[in-house]
PLY file of the C-alpha trace (Angstrom):
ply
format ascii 1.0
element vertex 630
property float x
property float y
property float z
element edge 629
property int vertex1
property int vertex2
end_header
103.97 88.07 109.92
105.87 84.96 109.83
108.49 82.76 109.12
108.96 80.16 106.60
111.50 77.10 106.07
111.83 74.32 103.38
114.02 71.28 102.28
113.64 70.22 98.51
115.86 66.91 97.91
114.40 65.62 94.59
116.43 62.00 95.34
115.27 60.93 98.61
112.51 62.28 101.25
113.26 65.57 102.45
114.15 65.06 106.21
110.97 67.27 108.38
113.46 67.16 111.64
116.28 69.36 109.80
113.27 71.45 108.53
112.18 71.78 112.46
115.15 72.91 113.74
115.28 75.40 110.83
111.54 76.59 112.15
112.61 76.93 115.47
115.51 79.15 114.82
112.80 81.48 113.43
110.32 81.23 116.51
110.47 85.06 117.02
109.02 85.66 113.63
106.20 83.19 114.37
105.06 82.48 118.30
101.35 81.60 117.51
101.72 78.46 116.00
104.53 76.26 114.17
103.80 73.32 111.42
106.00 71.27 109.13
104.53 69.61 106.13
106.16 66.16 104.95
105.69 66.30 100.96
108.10 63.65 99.65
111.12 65.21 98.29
109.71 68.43 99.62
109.76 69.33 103.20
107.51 72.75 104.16
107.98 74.66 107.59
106.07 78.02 108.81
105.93 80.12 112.20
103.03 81.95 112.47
102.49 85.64 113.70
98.44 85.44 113.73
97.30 88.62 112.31
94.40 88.15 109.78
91.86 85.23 110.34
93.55 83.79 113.58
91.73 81.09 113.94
93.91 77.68 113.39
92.63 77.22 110.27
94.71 79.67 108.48
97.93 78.35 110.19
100.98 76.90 107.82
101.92 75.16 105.94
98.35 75.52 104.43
97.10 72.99 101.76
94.25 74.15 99.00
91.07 72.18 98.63
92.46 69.22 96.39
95.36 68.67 98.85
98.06 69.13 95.55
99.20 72.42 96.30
101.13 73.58 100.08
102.29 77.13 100.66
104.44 78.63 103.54
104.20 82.37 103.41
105.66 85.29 105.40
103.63 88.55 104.42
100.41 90.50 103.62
98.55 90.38 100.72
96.46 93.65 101.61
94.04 93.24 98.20
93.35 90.04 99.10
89.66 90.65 99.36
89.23 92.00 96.06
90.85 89.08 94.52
89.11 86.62 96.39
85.94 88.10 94.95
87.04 87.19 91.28
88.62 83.95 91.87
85.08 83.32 93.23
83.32 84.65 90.48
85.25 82.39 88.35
84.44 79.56 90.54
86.94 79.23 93.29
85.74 77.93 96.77
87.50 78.98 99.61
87.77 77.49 103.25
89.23 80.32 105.13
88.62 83.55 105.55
92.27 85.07 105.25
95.07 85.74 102.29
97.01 82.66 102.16
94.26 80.50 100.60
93.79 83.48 98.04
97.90 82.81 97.24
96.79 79.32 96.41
94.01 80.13 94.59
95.58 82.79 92.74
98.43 80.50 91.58
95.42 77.94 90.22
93.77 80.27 88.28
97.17 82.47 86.89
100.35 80.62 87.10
103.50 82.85 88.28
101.46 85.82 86.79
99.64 85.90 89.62
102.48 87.87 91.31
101.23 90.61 89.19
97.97 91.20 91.10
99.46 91.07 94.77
99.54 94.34 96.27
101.54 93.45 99.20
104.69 92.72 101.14
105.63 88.75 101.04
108.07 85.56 100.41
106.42 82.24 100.15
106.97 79.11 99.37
104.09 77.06 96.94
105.01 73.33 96.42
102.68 71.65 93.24
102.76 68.13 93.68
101.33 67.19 90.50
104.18 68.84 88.52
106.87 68.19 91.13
107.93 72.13 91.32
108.36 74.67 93.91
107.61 78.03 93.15
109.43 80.94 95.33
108.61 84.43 95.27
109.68 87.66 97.16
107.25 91.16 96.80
108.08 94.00 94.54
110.82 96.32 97.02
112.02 93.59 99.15
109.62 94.40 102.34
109.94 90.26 103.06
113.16 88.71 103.27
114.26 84.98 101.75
117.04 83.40 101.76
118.58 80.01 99.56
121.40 78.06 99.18
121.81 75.43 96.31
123.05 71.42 97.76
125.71 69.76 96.73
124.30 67.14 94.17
121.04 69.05 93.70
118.35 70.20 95.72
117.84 73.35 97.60
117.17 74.63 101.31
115.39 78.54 102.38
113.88 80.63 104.67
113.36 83.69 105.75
116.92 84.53 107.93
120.38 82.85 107.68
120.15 81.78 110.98
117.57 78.88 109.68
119.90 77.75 107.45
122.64 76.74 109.38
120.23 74.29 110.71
121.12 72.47 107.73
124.84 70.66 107.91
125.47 71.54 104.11
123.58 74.48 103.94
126.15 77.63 104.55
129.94 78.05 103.81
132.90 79.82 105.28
133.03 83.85 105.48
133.04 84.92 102.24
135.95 87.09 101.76
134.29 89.21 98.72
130.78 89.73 100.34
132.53 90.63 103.55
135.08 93.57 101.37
131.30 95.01 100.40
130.53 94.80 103.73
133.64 96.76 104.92
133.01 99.61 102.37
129.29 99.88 103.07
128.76 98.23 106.53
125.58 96.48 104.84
125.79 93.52 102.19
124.52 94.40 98.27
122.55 92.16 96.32
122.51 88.85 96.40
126.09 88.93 98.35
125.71 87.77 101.54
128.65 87.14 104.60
128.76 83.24 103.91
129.43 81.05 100.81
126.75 79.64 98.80
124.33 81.76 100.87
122.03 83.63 98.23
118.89 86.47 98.55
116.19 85.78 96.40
116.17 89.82 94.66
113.47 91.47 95.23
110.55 91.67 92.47
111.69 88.40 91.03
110.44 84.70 92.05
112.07 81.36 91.33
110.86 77.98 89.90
113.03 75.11 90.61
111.99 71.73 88.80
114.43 68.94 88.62
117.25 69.02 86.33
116.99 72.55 85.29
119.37 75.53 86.96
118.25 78.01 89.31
117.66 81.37 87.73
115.52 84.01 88.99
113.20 86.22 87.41
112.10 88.96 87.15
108.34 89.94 87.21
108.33 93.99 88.42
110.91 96.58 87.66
110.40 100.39 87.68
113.13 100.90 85.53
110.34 100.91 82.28
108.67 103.63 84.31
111.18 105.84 84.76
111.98 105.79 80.81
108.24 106.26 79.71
106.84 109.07 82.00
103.36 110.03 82.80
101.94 113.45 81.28
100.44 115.33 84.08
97.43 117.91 83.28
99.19 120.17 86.23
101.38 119.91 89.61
98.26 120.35 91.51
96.32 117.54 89.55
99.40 115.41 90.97
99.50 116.38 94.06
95.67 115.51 94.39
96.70 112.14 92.65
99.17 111.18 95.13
96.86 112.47 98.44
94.35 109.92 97.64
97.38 107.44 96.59
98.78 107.81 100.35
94.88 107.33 101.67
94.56 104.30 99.76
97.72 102.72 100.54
96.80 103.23 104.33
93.82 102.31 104.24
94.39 98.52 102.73
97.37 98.24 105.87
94.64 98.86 108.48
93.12 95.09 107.72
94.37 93.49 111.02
92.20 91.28 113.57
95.08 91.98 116.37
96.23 95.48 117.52
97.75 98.19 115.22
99.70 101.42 115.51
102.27 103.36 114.29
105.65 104.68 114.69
105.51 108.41 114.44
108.79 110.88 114.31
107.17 114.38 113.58
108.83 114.32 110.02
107.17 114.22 107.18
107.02 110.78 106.14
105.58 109.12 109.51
103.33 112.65 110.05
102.02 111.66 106.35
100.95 108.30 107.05
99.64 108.93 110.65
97.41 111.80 109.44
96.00 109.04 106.71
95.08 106.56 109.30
93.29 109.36 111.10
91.26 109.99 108.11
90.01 106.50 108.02
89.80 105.72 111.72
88.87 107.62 114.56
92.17 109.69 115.50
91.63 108.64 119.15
91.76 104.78 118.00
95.34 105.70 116.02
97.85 104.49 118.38
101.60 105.82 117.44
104.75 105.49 119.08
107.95 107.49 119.25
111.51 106.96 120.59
114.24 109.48 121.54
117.66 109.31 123.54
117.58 113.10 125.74
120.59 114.47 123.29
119.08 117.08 121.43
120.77 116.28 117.85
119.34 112.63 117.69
115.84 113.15 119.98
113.11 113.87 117.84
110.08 112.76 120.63
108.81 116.35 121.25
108.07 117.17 117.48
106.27 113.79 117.40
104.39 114.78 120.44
103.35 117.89 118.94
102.24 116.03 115.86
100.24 113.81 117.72
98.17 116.09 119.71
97.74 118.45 116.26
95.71 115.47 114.88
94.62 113.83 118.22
96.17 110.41 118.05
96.59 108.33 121.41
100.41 108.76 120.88
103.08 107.23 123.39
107.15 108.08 123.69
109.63 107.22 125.65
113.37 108.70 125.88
115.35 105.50 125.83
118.12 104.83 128.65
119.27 101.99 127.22
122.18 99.40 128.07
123.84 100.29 124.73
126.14 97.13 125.01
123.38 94.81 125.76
121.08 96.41 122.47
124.29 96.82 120.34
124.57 93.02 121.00
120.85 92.59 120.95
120.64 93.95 117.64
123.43 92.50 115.66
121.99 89.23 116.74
118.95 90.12 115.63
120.16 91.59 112.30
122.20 88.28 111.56
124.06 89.21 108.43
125.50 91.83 110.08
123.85 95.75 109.98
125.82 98.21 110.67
123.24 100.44 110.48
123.17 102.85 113.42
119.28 103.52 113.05
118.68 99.94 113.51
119.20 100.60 117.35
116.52 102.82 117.95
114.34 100.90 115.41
115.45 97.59 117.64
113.97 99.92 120.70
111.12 101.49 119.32
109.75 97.85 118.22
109.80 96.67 121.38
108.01 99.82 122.91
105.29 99.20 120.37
105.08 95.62 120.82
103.85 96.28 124.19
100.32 97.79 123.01
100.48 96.40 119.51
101.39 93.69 117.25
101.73 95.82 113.49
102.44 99.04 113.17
102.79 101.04 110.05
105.84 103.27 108.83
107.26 105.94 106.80
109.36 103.82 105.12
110.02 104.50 101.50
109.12 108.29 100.96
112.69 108.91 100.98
114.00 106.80 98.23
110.97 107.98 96.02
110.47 111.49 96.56
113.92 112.31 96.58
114.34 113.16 100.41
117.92 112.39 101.40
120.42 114.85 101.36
122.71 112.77 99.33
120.14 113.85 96.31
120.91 117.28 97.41
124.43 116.56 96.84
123.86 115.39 93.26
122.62 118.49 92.61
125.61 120.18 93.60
127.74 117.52 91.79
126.05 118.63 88.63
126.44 122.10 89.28
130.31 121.88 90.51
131.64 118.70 88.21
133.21 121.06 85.54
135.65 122.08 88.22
139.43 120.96 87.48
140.20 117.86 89.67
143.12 119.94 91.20
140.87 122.49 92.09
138.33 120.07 93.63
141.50 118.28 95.76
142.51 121.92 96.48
139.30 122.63 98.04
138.67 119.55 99.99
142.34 119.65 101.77
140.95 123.58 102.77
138.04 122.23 103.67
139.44 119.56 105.63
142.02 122.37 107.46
139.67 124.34 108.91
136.25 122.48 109.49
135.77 121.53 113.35
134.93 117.68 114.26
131.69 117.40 115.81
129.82 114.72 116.42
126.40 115.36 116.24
124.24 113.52 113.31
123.78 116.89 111.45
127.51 116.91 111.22
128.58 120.06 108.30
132.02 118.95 108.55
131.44 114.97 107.82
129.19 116.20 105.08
131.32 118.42 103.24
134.59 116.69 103.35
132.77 113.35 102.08
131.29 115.66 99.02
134.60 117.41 98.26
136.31 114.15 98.52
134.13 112.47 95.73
133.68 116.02 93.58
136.31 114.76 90.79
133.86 111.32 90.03
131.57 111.20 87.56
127.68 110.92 88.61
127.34 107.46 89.27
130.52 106.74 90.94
130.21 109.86 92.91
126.39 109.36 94.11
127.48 105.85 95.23
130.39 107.09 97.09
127.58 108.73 99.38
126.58 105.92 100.68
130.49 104.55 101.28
131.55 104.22 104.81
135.23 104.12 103.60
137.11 104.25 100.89
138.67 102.09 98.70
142.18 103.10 99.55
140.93 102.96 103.38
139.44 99.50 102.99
142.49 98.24 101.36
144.42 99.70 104.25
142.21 97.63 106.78
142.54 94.11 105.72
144.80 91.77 106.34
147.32 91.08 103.58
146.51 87.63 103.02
142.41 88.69 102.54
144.09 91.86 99.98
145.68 89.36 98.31
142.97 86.61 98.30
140.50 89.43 96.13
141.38 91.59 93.77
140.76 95.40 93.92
137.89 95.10 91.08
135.82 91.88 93.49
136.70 94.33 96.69
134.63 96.92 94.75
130.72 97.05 95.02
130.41 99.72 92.70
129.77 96.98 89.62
126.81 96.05 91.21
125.49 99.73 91.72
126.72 100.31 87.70
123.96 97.47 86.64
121.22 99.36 88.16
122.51 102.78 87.00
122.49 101.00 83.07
118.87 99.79 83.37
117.79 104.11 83.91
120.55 104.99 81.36
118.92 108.63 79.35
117.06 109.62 82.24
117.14 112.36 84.33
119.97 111.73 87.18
117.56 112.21 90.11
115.48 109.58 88.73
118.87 107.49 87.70
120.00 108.07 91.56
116.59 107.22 93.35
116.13 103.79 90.88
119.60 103.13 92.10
118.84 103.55 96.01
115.54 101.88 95.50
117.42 98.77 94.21
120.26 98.67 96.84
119.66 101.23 99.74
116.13 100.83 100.62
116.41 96.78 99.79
119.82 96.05 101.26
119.64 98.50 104.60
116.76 100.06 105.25
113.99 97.66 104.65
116.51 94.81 106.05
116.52 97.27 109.64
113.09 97.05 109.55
112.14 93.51 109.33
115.10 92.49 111.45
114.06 94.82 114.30
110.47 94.62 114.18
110.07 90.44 114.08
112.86 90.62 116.66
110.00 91.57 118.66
107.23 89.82 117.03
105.81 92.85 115.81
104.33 93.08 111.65
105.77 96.33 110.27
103.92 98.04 107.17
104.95 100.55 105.03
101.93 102.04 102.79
105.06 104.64 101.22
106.03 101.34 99.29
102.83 100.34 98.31
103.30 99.56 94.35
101.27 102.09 92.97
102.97 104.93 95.01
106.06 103.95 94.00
105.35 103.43 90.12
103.24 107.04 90.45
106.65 108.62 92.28
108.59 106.88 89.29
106.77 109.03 86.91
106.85 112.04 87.86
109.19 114.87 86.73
112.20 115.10 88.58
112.05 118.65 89.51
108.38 117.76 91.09
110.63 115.53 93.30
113.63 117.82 93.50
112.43 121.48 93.00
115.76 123.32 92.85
117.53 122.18 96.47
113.76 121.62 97.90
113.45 117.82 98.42
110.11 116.08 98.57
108.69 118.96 96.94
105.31 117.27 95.56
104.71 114.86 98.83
104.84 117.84 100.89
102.96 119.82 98.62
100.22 117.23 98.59
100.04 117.08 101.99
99.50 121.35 102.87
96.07 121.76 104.36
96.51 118.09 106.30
99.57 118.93 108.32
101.08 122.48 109.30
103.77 124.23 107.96
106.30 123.45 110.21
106.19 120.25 109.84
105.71 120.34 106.37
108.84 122.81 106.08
110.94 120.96 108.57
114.63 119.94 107.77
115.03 116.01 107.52
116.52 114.89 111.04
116.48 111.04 110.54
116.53 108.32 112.92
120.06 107.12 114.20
121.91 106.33 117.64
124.79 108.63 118.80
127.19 105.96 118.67
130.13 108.75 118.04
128.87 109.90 121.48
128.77 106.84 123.11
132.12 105.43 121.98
133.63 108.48 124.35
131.14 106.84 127.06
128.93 104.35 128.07
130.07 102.06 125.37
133.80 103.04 125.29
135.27 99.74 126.82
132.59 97.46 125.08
133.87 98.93 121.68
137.70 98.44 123.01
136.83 94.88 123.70
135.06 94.08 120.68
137.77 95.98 118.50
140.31 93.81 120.12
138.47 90.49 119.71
141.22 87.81 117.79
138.52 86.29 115.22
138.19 90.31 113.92
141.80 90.15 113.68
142.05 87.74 111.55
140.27 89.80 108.35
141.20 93.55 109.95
144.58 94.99 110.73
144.80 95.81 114.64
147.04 99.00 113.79
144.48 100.21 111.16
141.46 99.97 113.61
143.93 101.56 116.13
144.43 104.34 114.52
140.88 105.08 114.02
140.21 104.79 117.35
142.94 107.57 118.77
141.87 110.24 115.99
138.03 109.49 117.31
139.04 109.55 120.76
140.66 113.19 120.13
138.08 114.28 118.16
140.34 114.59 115.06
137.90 112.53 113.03
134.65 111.41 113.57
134.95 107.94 112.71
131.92 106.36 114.27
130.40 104.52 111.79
133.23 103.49 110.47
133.85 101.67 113.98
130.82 101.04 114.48
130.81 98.31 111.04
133.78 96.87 112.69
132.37 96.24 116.04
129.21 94.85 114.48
131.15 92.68 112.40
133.32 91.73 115.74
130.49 90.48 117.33
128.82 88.70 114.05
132.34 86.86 113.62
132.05 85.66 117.81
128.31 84.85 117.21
128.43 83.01 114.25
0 1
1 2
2 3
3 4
4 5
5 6
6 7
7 8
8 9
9 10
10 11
11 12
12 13
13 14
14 15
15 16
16 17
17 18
18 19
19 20
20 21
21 22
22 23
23 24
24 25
25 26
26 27
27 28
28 29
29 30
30 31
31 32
32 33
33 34
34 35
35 36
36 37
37 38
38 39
39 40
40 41
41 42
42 43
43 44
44 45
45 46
46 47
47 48
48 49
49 50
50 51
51 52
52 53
53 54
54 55
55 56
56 57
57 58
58 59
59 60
60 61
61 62
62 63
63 64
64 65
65 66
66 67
67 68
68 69
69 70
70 71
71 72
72 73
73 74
74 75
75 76
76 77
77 78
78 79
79 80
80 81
81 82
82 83
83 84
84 85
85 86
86 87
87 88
88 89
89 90
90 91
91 92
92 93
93 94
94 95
95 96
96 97
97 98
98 99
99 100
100 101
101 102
102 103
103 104
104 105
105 106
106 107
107 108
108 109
109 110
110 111
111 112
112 113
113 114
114 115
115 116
116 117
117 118
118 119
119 120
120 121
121 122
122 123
123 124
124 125
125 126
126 127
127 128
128 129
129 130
130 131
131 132
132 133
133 134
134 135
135 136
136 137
137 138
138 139
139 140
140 141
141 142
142 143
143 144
144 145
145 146
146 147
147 148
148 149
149 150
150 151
151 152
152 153
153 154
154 155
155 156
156 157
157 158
158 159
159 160
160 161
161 162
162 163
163 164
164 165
165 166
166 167
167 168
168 169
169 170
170 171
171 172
172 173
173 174
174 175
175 176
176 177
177 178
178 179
179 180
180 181
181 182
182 183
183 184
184 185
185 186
186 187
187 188
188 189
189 190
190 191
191 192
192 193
193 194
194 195
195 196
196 197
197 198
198 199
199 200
200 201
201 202
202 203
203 204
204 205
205 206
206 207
207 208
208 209
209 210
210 211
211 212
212 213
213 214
214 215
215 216
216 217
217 218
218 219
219 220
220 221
221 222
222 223
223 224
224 225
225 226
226 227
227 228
228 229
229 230
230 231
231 232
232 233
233 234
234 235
235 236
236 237
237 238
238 239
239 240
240 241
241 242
242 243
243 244
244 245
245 246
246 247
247 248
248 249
249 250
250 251
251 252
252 253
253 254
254 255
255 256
256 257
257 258
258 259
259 260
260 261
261 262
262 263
263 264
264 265
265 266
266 267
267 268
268 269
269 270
270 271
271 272
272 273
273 274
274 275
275 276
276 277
277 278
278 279
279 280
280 281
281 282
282 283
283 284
284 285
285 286
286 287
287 288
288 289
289 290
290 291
291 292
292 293
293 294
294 295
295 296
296 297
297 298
298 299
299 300
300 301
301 302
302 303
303 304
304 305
305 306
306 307
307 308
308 309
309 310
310 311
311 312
312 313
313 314
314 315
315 316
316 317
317 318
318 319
319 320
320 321
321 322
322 323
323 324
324 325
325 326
326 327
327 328
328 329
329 330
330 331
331 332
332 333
333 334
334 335
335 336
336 337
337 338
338 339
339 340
340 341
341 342
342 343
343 344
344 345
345 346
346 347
347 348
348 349
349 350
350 351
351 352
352 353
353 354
354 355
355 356
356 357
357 358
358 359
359 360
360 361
361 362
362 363
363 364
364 365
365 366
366 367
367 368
368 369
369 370
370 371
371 372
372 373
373 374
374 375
375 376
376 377
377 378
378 379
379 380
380 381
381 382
382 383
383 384
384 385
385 386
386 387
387 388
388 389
389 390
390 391
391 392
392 393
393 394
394 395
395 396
396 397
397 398
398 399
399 400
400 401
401 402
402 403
403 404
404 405
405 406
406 407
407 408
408 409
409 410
410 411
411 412
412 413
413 414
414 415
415 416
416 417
417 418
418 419
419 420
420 421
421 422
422 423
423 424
424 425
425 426
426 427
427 428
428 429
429 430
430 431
431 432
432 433
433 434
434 435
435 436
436 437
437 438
438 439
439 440
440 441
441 442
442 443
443 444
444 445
445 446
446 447
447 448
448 449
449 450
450 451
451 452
452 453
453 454
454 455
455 456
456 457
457 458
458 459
459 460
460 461
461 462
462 463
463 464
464 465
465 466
466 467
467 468
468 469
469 470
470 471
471 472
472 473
473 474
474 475
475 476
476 477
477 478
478 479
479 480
480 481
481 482
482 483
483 484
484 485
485 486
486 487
487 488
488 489
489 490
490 491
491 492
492 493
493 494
494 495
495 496
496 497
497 498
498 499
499 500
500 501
501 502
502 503
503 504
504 505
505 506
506 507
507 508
508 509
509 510
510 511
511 512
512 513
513 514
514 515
515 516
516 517
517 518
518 519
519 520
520 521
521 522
522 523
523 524
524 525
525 526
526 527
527 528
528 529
529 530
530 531
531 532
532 533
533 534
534 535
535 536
536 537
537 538
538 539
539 540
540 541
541 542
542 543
543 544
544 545
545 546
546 547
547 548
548 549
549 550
550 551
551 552
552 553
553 554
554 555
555 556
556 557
557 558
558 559
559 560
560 561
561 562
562 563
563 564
564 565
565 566
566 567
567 568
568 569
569 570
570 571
571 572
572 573
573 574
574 575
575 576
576 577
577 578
578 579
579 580
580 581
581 582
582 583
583 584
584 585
585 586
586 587
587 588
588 589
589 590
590 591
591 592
592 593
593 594
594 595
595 596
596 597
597 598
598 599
599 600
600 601
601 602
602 603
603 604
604 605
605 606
606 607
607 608
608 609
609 610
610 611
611 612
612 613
613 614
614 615
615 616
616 617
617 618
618 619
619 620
620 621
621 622
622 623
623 624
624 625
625 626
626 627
627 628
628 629
């Protein structure tokens, strides 16, 4: 895994020392081995993370035989073999052995179509000389990161984390106050939004060709939204299930190409337990390394069920409960994130990387399962929107104000009481505004009520809404089932805006190459087309995954309620990291976009226990110490 850099200025040379100190900023994604390429009005730079084909003949930026084409990528092409073998049967000739010379080659032979044959996660970067054109593209889900922002009188600068960019003295404007109102709603950023001005995500699936004198538009070349509309016919559930077994074995098996140590992180849920179990069909279990993290509270610790997992199928497996310095990760991690996360799984994430990174340097993941088998319980809750949203909206506001009488506060992750006032809060909504409210942090009336009145004023309430953006994705799936409507729409912003964003943040923190076979392509397009009530079978989520697996795991695993993978923040707010939070929460620079009395009073009713508002707090602190970093 890498990272990549580049400078186009189409009027003068592109200058290789800004370019340099963009590389450096991304040293953690690359330690191996660092390279800038001078190309004119192009300027190229990489960090390596050797992985496949170490030797210094694969390292970037990596020029093809004629010496017209130069590519910087950050990725994994994992079919990389099998297209080498037909590039060369059509006459290619290759001088290294690993998958960024079959980018090259690929491009030669098919243009921007050959983004259609990558199974893989990547960004890169291909500059071709001849035609004076630079061709960016980001893989299918968004596993790869890459970032852009257009220059004043033309010309363009990228890479693979803001940070890079503000290498460049024109790169990266002031706060943005719209991507930042997202921000506050969600505590992650949607879409191409970003925190900063002019700062842009290249969207997943889509690639961009910039030539002089013609606007930067991206496009598309994957969507699964055609999938979802024209579904498979299935012989029989069990045909499927077989179907997606050998799917899942496939998948893993391309991720275990690596000529440096590999692993995996293993939970004891069903995801992580599915992909572990794969590897130890195609390796010796004893050479499957896995890796588990837990804090000793009971609610959040999920290390003995991954134990137990482990020695079921014989894996060399390694845990360890964390005893952290939660202001020193918090801190850690935000840096690490730099857009900001809130995300309070990205701590344990941040921790179990660098356990792993210790024995390994990749290590496969669960990732993905979720999103495409309906797992979350927010599908669940659809469900029960359907089955409820004929209810008067005075009966609905009835309920929720009972509700919110009598339910306790607690704050363990597996909170009923956060759960059910949320869903009897957002009962009244129609189906997409209610499954996006799921996902909200706050809401609008409680955002509103947190910014200062000059920011209120600077937006209106329609920009301080990212529900527009969720509405585009829900129109592409329009006429299809609403499980299939609500997973499309978490594929799109969820899994590429948060979770997958987590991932690659934590992991290269640490130098470590994360891989999720869950998102290879073909799983995802095969999920895509099944029936919904495969996915969802009455209030059973992940019904055909774990079905799939029964023979390969055990019952209780297979049967086991989702426990996910966050910190116990709400706990440590009333502890270890109560005056850290106070301190950030009081920090001037937050002040100037959040109300002091606003975050005060979420801070007594958590303190009593009258709310549990710790993610709520949590965005803010994360966004106090973004604001003091950057």
């Amino acid at each position: 895994m890498c990272g990549i850099a580049g400078l186009l200025t189409w009027d003068t040379a592109a200058d290789t020392q800004i370019v340099r100190a963009m590389t450096d900023r991304l040293a953690h994604r690359g330690p191996d081995a660092a390279g800038v390429a001078a190309l004119g009005p192009m300027a190229l730079g990489h960090r390596r993370l050797s992985v496949i084909d170490v030797s210094q003949a694969n390292n970037q930026p990596l020029y093809d035989r004629s010496g017209s084409l130069v590519i910087a990528y950050n990725g994994e092409i994992y079919n990389f073999r099998e297209i080498r073998r037909e590039l060369e049967q059509a006459g290619a000739a290759f001088q290294t052995q690993g998958d960024t010379e079959v980018i090259l080659e690929a491009y030669k032979a098919w243009g921007e179509r050959c983004l259609e044959r990558f199974n893989g996660m990547f960004a890169f970067a291909l500059w071709d000389a001849p035609r004076r054109r630079l061709f960016l593209a980001r893989d299918r889900v968004g596993e790869k990161p890459l970032f852009y922002c257009e220059l004043p009188g033309g010309g363009l600068v990228f890479a693979s984390e803001p940070r890079a960019l503000r290498a460049h003295p024109a790169a990266l404007g002031a706060v943005d106050p719209v991507g930042l109102a997202h921000y506050l709603m969600l505590n992650y950023t949607l879409g191409d939004h970003s925190l900063r001005q002019g700062l842009k995500r290249l969207p997943p699936g889509h690639f961009l060709i910039c030539e002089e004198g013609r606007p930067l538009t991206p496009r598309s070349y994957w969507d699964l939204a055609a999938v979802y509309r024209n579904k498979r016919r299935f012989v029989s559930q069990g045909e499927a299930a077989e179907e997606l077994l050998a799917l899942i074995d496939d998948a893993v098996r391309l991720r275990l190409v690596s000529d440096v140590p590999l692993g995996a992180f293993l939970s004891g849920g069903v995801d992580s337990s599915a992909v572990a179990a794969a590897m130890a069909q195609a390796l010796p279990a004893s050479q499957v390394h896995t890796f588990s993290m837990g804090f000793g509270i009971p609610s959040f610790d999920e290390v003995d069920t991954a134990r137990a997992v482990a020695n079921l199928l014989g894996l060399d497996h390694k845990d360890r409960v964390a005893t952290p310095d939660p202001e020193r990760t918090v801190q850690a991690m935000v840096w690490a994130a730099d857009e900001p996360l809130a995300d309070t799984s990205a701590v344990p994430t941040y921790l179990l990387a660098a356990f792993a990174r210790e024995y390994v340097t990749v290590s496969l993941s669960g990732d993905g399962a979720d999103e495409c088998f309906a797992g979350y319980e927010t599908y669940t809750a659809d469900r029960l929107h359907r089955a409820l949203s004929w209810l008067p909206r005075g009966l609905a506001r009835a309920s929720f104000r009972a509700a919110d009488a009598v339910l306790p506060v607690s704050f363990s992750k597996v909170s009923l009481d956060y759960k059910v006032r949320h869903f009897l809060a957002e009962l009244h909504l129609d189906f997409p505004r209610a499954h996006a409210s799921w996902r909200n942090i706050l809401s609008a009336e409680a955002q509103r009520e947190l910014m200062q009145p000059w920011w209120r004023a600077a937006i209106s309430t329609d920009e301080a809404d990212p529900f527009p953006e969720f509405a585009r994705h829900f129109a592409a799936v329009q006429g299809c089932h609403y499980i299939d409507q609500a997973g499309y729409v978490d594929i799109k912003t969820w899994l590429a805006d948060d979770i997958l964003v987590k991932v690659d943040r934590s992991t290269m923190a640490h130098s470590l190459e994360a891989r999720a076979p869950l998102l290879d392509h073909r799983l995802v397009e095969f999920a895509a087309a099944l029936p919904a009530d495969w996915k969802l079978k009455g209030l059973r989520k992940k019904y055909l995954l774990r079905e799939s697996l029964r023979g390969r795991l055990p019952d209780w695993v297979l049967d086991s309620r989702k426990q996910g993978f966050n910190a116990p923040v709400s706990h440590w707010f009333s502890g270890p990291l109560r005056a850290f939070a106070q301190d950030a929460l009081a920090s001037p620079k937050l002040h100037e976009w959040i109300r002091p009395a606003a975050i005060d009073t979420l801070w007594r009713e958590h303190a009593a226990a009258r709310r549990d508002h710790g993610l709520k707090l949590f965005g803010l602190i994360c966004l106090s110490l973004w604001l003091n970093q950057h």
